[in-house]
MDAnalysis code that builds the backbone (N, CA, C; Angstrom):
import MDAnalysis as mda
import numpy as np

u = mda.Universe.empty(669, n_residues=223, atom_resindex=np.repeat(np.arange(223), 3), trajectory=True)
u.add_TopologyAttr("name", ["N", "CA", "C"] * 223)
u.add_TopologyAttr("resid", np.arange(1, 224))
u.add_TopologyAttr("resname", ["UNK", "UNK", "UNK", "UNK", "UNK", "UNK", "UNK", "UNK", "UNK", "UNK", "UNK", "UNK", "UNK", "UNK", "UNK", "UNK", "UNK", "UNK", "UNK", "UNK", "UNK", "UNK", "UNK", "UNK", "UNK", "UNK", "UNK", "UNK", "UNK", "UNK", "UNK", "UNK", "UNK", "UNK", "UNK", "UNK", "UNK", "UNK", "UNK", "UNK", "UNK", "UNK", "UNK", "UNK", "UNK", "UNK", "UNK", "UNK", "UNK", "UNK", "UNK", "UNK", "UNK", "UNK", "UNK", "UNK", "UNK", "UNK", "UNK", "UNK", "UNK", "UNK", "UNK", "UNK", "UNK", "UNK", "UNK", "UNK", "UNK", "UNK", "UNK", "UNK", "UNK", "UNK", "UNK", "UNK", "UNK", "UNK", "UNK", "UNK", "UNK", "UNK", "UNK", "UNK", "UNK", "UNK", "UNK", "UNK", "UNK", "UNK", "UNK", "UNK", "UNK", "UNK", "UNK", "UNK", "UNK", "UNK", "UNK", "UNK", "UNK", "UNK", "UNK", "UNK", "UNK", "UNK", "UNK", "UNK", "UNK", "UNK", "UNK", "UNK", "UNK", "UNK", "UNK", "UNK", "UNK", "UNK", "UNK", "UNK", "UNK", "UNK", "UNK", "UNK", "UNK", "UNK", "UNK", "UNK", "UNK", "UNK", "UNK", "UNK", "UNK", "UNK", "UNK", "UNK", "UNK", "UNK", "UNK", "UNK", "UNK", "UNK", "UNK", "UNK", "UNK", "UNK", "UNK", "UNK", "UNK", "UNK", "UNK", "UNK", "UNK", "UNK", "UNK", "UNK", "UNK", "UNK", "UNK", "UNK", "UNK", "UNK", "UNK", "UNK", "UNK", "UNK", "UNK", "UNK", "UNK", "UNK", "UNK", "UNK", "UNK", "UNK", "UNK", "UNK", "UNK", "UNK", "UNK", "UNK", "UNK", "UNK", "UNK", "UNK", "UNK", "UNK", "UNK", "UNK", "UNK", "UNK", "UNK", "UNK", "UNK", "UNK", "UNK", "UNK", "UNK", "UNK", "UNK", "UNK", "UNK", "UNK", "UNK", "UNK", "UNK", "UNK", "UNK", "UNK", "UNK", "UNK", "UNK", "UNK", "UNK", "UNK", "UNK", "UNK", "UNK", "UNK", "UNK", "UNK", "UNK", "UNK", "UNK"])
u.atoms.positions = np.array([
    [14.865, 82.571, -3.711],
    [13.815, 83.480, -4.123],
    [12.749, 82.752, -4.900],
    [11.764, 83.388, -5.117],
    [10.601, 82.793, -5.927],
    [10.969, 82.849, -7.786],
    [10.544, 81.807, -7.993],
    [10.760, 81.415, -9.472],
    [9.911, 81.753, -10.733],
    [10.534, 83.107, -10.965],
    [9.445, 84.247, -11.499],
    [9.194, 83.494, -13.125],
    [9.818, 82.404, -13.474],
    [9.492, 81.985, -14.755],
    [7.959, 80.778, -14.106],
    [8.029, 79.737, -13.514],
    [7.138, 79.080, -13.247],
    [6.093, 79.656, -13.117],
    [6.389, 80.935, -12.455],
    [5.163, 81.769, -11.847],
    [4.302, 82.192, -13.032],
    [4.680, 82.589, -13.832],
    [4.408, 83.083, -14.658],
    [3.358, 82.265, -15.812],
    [4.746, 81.079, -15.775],
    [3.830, 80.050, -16.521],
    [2.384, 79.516, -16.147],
    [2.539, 79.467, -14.700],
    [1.015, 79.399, -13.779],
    [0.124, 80.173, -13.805],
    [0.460, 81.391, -14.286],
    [-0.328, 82.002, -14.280],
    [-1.174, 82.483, -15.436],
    [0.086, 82.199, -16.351],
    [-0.883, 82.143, -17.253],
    [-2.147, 80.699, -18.086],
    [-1.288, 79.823, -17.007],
    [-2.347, 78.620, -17.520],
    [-3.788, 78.557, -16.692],
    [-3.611, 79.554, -15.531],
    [-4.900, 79.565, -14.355],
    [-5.602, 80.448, -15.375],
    [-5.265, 81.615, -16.086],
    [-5.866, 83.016, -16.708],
    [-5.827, 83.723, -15.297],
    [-4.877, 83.922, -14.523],
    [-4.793, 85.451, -13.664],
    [-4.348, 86.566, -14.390],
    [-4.434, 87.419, -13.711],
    [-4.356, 88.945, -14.202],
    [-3.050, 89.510, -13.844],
    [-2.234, 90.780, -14.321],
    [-1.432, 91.122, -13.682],
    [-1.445, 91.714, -11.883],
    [-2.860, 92.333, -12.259],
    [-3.782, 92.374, -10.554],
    [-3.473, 92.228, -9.556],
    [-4.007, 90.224, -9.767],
    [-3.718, 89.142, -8.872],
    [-2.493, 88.846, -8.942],
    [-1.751, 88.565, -9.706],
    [-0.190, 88.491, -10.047],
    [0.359, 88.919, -8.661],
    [-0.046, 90.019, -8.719],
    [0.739, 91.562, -7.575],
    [0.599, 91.382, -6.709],
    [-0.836, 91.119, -6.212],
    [-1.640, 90.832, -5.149],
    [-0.892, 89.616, -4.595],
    [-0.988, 88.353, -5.048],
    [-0.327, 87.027, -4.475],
    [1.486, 87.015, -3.900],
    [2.344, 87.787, -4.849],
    [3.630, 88.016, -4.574],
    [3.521, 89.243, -3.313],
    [2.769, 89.752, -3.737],
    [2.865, 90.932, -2.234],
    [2.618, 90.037, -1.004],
    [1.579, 89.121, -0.611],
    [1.266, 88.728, 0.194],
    [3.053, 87.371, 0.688],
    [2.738, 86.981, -0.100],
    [4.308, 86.039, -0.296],
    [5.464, 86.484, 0.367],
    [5.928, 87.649, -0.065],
    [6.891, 88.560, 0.223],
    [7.241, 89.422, 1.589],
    [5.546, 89.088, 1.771],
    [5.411, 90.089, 3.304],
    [5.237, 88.728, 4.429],
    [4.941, 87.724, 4.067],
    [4.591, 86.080, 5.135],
    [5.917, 85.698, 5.233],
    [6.195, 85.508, 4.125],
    [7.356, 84.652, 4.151],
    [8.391, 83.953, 4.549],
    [9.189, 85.058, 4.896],
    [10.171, 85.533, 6.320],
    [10.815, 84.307, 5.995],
    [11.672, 84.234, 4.959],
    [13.019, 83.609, 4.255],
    [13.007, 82.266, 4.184],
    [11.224, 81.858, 3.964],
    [11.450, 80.823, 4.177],
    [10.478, 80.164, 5.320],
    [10.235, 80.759, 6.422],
    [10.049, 80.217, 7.644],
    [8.921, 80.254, 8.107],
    [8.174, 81.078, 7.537],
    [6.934, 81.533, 7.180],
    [6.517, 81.712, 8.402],
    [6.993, 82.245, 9.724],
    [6.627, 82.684, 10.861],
    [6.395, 81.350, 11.773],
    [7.381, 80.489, 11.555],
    [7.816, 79.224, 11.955],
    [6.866, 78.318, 11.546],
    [5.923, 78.295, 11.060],
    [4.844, 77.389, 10.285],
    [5.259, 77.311, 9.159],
    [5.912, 76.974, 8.675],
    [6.557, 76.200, 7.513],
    [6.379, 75.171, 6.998],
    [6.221, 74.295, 7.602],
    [5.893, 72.513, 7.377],
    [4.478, 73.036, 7.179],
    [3.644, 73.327, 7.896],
    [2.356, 73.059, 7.638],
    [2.140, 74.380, 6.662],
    [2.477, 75.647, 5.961],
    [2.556, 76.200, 4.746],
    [2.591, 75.278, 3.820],
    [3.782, 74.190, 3.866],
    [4.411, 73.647, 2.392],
    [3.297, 72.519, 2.561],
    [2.585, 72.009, 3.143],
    [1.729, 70.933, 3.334],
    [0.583, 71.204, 2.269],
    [0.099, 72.495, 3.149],
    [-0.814, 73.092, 2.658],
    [-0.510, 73.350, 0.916],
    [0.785, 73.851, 0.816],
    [0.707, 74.152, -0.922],
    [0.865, 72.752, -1.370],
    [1.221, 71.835, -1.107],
    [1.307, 70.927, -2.067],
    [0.082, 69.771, -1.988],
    [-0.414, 70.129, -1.243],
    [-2.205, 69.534, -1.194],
    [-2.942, 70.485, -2.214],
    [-2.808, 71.208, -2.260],
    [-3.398, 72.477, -3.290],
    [-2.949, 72.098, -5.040],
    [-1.773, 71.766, -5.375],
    [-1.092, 71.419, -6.259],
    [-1.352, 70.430, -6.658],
    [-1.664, 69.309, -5.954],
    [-1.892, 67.991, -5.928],
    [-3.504, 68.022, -6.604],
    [-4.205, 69.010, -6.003],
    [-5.583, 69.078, -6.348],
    [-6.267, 69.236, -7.435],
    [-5.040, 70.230, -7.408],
    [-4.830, 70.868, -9.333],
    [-4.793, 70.207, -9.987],
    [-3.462, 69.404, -9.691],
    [-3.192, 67.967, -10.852],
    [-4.202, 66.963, -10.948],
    [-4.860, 66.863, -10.218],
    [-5.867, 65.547, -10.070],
    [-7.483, 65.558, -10.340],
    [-8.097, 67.898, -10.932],
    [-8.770, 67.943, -11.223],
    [-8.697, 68.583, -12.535],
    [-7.363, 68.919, -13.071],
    [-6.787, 68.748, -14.423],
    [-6.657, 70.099, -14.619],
    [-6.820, 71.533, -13.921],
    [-6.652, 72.341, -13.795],
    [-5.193, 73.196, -13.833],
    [-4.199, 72.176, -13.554],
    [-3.138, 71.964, -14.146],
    [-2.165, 70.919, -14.924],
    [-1.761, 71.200, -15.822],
    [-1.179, 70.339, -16.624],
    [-0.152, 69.328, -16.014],
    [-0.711, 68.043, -16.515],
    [0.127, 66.538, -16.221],
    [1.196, 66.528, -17.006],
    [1.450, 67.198, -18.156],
    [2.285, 66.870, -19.474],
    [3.001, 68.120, -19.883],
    [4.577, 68.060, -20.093],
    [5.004, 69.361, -20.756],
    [5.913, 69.899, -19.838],
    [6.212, 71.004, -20.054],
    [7.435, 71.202, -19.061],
    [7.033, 71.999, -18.467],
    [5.989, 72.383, -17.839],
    [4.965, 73.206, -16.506],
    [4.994, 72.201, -15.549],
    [3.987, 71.238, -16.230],
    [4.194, 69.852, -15.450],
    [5.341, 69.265, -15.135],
    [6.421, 69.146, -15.554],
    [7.511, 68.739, -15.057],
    [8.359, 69.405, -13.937],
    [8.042, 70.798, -14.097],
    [8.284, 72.044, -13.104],
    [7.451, 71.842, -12.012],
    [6.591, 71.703, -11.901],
    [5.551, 71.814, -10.839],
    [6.145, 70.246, -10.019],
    [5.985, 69.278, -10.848],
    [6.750, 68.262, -10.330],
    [7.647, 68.404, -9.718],
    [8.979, 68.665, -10.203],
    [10.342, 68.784, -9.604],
    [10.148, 69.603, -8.313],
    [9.079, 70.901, -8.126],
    [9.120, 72.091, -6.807],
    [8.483, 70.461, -5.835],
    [7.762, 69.657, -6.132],
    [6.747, 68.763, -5.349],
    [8.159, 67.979, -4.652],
    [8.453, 67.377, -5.687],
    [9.450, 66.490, -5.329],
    [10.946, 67.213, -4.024],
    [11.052, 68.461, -4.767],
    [12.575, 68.840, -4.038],
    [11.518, 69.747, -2.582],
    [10.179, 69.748, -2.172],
    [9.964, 70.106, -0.932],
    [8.932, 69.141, -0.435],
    [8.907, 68.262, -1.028],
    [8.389, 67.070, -0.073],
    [8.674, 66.613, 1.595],
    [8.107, 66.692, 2.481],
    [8.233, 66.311, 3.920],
    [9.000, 64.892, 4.032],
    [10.116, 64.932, 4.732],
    [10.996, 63.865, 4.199],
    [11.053, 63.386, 5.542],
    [11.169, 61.883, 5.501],
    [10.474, 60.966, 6.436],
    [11.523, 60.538, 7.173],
    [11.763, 60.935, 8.562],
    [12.937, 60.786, 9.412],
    [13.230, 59.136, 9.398],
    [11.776, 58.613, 9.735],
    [12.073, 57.679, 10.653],
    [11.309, 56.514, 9.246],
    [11.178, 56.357, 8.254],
    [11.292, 55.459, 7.197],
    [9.455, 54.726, 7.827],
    [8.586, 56.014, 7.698],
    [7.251, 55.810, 8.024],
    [6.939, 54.725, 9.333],
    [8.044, 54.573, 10.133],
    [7.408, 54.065, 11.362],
    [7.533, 54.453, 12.086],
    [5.804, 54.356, 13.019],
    [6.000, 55.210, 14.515],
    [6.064, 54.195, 15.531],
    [6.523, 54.855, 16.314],
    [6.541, 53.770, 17.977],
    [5.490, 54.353, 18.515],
    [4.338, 54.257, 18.349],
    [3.209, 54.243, 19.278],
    [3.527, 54.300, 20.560],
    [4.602, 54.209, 21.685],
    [4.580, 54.389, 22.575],
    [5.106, 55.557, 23.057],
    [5.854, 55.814, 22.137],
    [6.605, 57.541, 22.139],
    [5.700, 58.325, 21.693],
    [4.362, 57.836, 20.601],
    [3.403, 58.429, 20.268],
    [2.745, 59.529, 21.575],
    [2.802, 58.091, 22.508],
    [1.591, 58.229, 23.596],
    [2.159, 58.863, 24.556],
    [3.853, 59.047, 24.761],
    [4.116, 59.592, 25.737],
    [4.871, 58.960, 26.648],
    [4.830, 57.864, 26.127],
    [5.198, 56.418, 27.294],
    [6.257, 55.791, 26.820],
    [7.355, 56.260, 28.056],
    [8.723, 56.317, 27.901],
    [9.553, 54.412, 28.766],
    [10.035, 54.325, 27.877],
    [10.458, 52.292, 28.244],
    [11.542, 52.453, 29.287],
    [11.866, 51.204, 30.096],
    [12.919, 51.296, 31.041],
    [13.579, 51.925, 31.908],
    [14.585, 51.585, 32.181],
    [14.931, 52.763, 33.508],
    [14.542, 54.177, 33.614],
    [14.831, 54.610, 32.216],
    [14.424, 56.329, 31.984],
    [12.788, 56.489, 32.310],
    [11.847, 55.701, 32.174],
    [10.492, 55.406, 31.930],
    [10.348, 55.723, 33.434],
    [10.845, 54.534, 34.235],
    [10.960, 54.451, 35.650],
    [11.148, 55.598, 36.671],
    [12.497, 56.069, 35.928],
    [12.658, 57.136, 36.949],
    [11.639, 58.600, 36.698],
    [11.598, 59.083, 35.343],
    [10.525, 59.723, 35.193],
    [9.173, 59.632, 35.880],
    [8.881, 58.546, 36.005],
    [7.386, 58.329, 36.398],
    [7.627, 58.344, 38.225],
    [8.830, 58.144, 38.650],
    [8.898, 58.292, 40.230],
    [8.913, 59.617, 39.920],
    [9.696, 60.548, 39.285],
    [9.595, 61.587, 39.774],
    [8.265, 62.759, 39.263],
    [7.226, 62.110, 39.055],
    [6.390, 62.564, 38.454],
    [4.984, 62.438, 39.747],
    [5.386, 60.875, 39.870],
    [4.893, 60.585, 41.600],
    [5.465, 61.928, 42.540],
    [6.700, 61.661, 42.780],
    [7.096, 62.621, 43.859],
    [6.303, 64.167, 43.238],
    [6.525, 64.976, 42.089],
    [5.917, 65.882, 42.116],
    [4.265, 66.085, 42.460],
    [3.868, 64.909, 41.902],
    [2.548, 64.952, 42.170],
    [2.209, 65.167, 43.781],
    [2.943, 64.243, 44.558],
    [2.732, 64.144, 46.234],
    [3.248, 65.700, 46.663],
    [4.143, 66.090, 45.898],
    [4.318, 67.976, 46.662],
    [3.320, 68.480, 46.079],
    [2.753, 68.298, 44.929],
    [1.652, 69.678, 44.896],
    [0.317, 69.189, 45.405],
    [0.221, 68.097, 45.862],
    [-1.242, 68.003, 46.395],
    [-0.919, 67.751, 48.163],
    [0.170, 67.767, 48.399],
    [0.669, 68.563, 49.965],
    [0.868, 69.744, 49.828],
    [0.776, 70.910, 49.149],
    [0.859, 72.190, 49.157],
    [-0.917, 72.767, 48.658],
    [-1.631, 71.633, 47.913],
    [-2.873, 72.182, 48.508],
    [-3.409, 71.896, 49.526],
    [-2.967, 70.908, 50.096],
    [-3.513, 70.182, 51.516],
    [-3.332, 71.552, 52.605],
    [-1.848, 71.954, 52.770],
    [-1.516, 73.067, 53.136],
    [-2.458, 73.921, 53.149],
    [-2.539, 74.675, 51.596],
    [-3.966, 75.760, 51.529],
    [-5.087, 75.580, 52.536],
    [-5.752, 74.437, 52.091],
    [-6.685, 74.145, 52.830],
    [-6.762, 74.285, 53.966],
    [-5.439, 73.933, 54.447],
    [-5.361, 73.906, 56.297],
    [-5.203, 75.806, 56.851],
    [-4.838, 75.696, 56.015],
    [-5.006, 77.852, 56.249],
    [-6.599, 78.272, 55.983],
    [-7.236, 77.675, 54.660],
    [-8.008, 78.524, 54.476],
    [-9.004, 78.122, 55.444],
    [-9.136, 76.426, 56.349],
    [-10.359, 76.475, 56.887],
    [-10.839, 77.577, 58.347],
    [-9.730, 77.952, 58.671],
    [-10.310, 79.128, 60.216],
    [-11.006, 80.077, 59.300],
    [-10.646, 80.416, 58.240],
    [-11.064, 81.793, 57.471],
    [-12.852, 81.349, 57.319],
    [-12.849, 80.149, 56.227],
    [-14.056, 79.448, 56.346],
    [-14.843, 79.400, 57.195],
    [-14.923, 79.135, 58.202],
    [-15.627, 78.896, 59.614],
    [-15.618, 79.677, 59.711],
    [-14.996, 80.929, 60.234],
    [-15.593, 81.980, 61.113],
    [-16.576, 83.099, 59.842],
    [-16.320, 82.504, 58.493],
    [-17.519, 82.926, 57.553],
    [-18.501, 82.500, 57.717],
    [-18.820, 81.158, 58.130],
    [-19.707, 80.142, 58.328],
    [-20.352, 81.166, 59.188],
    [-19.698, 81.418, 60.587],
    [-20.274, 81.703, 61.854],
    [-20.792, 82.914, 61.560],
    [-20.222, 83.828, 60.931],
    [-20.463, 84.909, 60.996],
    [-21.976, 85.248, 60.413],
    [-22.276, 84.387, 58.954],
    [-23.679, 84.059, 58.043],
    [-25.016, 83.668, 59.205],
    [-24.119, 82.526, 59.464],
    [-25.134, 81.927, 60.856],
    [-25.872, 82.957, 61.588],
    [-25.166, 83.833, 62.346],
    [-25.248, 85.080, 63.261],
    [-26.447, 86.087, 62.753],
    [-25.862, 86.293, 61.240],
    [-26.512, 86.784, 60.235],
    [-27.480, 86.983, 60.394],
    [-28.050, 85.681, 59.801],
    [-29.463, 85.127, 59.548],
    [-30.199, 84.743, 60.736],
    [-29.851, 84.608, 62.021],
    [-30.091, 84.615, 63.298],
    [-30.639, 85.743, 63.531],
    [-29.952, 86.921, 63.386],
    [-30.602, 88.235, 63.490],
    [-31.638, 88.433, 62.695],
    [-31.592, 88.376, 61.391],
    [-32.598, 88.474, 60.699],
    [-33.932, 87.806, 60.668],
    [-33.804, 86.589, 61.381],
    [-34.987, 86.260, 61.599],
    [-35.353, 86.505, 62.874],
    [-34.610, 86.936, 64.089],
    [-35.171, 87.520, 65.029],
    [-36.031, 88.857, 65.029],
    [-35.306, 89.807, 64.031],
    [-36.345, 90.860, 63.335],
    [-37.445, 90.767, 62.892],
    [-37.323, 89.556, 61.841],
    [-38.745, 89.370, 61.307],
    [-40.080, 88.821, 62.137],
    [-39.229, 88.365, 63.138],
    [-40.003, 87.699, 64.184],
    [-40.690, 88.761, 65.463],
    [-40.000, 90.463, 64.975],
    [-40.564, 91.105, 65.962],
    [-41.306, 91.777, 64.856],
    [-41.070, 92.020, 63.733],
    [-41.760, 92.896, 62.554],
    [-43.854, 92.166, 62.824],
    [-43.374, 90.531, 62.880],
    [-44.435, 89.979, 62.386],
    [-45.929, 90.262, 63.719],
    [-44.637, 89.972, 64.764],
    [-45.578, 90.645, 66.668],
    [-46.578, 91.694, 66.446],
    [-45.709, 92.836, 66.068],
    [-46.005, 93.961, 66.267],
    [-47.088, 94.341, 65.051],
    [-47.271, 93.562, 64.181],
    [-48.436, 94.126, 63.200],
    [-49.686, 93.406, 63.817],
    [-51.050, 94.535, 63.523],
    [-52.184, 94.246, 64.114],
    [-52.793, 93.507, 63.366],
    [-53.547, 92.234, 63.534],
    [-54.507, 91.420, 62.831],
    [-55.313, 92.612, 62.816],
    [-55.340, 92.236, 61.369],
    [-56.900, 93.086, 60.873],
    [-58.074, 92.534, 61.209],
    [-58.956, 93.630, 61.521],
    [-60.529, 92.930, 62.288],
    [-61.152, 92.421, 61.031],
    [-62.029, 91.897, 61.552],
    [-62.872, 91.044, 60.284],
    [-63.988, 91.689, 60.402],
    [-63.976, 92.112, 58.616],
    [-65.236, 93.012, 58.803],
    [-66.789, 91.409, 58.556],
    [-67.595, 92.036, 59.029],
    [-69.015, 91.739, 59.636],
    [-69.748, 91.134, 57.963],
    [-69.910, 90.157, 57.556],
    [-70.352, 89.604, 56.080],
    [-72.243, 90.348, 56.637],
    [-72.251, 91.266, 55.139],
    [-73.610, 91.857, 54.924],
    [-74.175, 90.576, 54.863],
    [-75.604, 90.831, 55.441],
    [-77.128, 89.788, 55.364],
    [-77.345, 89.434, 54.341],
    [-77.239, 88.086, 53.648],
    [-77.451, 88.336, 52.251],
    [-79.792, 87.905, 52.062],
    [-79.877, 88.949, 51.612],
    [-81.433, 89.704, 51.591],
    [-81.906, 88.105, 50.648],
    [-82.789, 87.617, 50.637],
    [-83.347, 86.864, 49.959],
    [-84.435, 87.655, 49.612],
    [-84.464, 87.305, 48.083],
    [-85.611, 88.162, 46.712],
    [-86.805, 86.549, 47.106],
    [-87.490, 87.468, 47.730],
    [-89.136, 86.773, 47.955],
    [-89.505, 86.349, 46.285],
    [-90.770, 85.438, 46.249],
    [-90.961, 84.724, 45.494],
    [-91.945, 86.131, 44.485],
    [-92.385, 86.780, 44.752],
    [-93.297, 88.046, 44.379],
    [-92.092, 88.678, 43.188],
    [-90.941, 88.957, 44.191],
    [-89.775, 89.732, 43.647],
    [-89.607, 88.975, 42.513],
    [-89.060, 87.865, 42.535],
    [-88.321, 86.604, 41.563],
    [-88.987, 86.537, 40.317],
    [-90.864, 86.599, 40.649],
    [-91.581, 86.400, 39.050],
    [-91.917, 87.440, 38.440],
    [-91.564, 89.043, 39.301],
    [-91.724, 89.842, 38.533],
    [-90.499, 90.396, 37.751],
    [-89.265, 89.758, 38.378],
    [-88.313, 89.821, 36.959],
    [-88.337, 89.212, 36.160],
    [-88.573, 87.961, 36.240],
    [-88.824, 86.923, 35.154],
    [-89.481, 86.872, 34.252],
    [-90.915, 88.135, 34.968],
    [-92.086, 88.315, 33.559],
    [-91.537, 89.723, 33.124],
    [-90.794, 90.544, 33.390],
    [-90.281, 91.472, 32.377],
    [-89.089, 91.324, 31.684],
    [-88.243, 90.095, 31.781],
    [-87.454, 89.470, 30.844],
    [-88.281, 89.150, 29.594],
    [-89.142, 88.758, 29.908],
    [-90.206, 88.076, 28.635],
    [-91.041, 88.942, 28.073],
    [-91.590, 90.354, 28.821],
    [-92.532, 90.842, 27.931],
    [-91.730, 92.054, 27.371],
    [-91.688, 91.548, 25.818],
    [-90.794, 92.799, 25.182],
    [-91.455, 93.571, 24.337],
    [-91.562, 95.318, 24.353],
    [-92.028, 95.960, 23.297],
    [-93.768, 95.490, 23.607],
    [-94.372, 95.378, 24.896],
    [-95.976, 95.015, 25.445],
    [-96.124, 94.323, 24.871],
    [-95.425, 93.150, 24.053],
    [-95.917, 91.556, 23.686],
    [-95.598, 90.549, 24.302],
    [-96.080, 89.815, 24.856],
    [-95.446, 88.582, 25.679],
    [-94.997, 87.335, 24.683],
    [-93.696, 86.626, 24.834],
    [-92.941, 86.334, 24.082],
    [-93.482, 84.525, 24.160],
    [-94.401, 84.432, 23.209],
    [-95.251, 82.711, 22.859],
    [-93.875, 81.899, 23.449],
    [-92.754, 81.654, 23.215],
    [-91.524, 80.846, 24.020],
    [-91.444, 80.590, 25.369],
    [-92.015, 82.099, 25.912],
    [-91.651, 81.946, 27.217],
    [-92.766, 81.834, 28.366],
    [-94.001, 81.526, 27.696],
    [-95.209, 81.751, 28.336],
    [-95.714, 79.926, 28.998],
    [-94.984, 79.092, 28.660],
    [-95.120, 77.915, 29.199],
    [-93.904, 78.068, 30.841],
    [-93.058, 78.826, 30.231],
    [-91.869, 79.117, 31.290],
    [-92.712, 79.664, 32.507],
    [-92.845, 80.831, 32.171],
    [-93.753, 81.835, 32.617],
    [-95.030, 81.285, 33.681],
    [-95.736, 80.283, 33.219],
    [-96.302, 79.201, 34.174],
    [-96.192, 78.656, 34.837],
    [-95.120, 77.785, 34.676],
    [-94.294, 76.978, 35.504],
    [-93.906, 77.462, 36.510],
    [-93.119, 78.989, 36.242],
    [-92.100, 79.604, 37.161],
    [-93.949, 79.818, 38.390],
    [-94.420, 80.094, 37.674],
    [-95.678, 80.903, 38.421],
    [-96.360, 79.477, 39.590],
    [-96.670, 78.408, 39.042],
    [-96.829, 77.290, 39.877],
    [-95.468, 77.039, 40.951],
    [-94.605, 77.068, 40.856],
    [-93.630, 76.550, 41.641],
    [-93.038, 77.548, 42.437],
    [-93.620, 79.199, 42.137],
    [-93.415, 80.202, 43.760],
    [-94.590, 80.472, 43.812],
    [-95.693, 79.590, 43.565],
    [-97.161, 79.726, 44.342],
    [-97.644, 80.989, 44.109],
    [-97.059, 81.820, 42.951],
    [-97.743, 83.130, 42.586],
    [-99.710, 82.554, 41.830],
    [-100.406, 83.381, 42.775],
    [-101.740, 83.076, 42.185],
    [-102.169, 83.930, 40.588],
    [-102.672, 83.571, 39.852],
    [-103.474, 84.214, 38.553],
    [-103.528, 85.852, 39.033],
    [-104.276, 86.281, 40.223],
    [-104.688, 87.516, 39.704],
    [-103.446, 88.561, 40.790],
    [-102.273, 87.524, 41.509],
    [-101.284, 88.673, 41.377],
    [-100.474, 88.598, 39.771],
    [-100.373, 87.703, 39.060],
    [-99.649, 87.671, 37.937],
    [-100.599, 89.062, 37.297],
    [-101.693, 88.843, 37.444],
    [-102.171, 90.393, 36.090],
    [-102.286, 91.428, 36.783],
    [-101.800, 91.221, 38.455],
    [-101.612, 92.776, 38.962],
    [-100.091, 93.328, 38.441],
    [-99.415, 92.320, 38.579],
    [-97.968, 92.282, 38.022],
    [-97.698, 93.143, 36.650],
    [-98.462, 92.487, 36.114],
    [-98.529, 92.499, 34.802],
    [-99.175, 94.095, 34.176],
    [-99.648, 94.339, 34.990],
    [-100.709, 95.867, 34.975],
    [-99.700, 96.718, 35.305],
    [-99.099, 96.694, 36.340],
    [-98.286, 97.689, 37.187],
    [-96.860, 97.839, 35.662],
    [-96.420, 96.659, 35.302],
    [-95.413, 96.686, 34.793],
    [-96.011, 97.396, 33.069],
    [-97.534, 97.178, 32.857],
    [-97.748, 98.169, 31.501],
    [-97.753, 99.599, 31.614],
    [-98.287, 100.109, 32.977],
    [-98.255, 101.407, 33.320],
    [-97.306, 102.120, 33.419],
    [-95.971, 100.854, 33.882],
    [-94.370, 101.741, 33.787],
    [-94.019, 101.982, 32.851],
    [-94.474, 101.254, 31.740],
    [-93.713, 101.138, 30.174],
    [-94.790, 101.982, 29.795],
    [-95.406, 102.886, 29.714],
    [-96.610, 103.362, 29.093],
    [-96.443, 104.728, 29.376],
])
């Protein structure tokens, strides 16, 4: 059973509560299982005495006194006790078994190996008719389906092509009389654009007195 004096003493050198007290033995009591701790045992007691160890070594529990000597003695009497006088055979490590026993194991490890990859060989040899006639069947498939699409595509009518409108060219008359009502804003003609305004007028051969017929027609609209 658990050693309700140590416990105690631990607990009161941590400062737990009766609380936690309750709390920790409940949990204890219900894992436990006589010991065996639900066959993880070794690695439980590992675990507590790495914990203990931690204690001792960040001073959290006492090195000196008869706590410490207690805590000691639980370390000592469940210490992981060393079968084999800390040496391993690395080859038993690895799996890898010496001499005749080595030998015959590994033939018969051969032989198993050669039956189960002749029993998928087997599979295979069953599953390929199944395969193929999936193959064939997809093939067929898609054979049809593009024979459809190939009558879908027949049977639709090219659309006629509609007839591209004349595209109207804006005569040179047209061209400077937008150009001079871009510029004349509010019946002032805009000093910026009146060198423009010239230019444009020399280079579509508009003469002086259509520009001030232009120019007349376009005050009478605004007027």
């Amino acid at each position: 059973g658990l050693d309700d004096s140590v416990m105690t003493q631990m607990s009161d050198h941590l400062g737990c509560d009766a609380e936690d007290m309750a709390a920790a033995g409940e949990h204890i009591e219900k894992h436990r299982d006589d010991g065996n701790w639900g066959g993880r045992r070794v690695a439980v007691l590992e675990r507590s005495l790495k914990r203990v160890d931690e204690g001792l070594s960040t001073g959290r529990l006492p090195e000196e006194g008869a706590l410490a000597q207690a805590i000691r003695g639980l370390m000592q009497e469940h210490a992981p006790e060393d079968e084999d006088d800390g040496e391993v055979d690395p080859f038993e490590e690895l799996g890898v078994v010496s001499g005749a026993a080595g030998a015959s194991d590994a033939a018969g490890a051969a032989v198993a190996a050669d039956d189960l990859l002749a029993a998928f060989m087997d599979d295979d040899d069953e599953e390929e008719p199944l395969l193929s006639d999936d193959v064939q069947l997809f093939s067929e498939q898609e054979d049809s389906d593009e024979e459809a699409e190939a009558e879908e595509e027949s049977e639709e009518p090219e659309p006629e092509e509609e007839p591209e409108p004349e595209s109207q060219e804006m005569s040179p008359v047209d061209a400077y009389e937008l150009l001079l009502s871009t510029c004349w804003v509010d019946g002032i003609l805009d000093p910026a654009e009146a060198k423009l305004l010239a230019r444009k007028r020399l280079e579509l051969t508009i003469t002086f007195e259509t520009h001030l017929k232009l120019l007349r027609e376009m005050l009478e609209r605004e007027s």
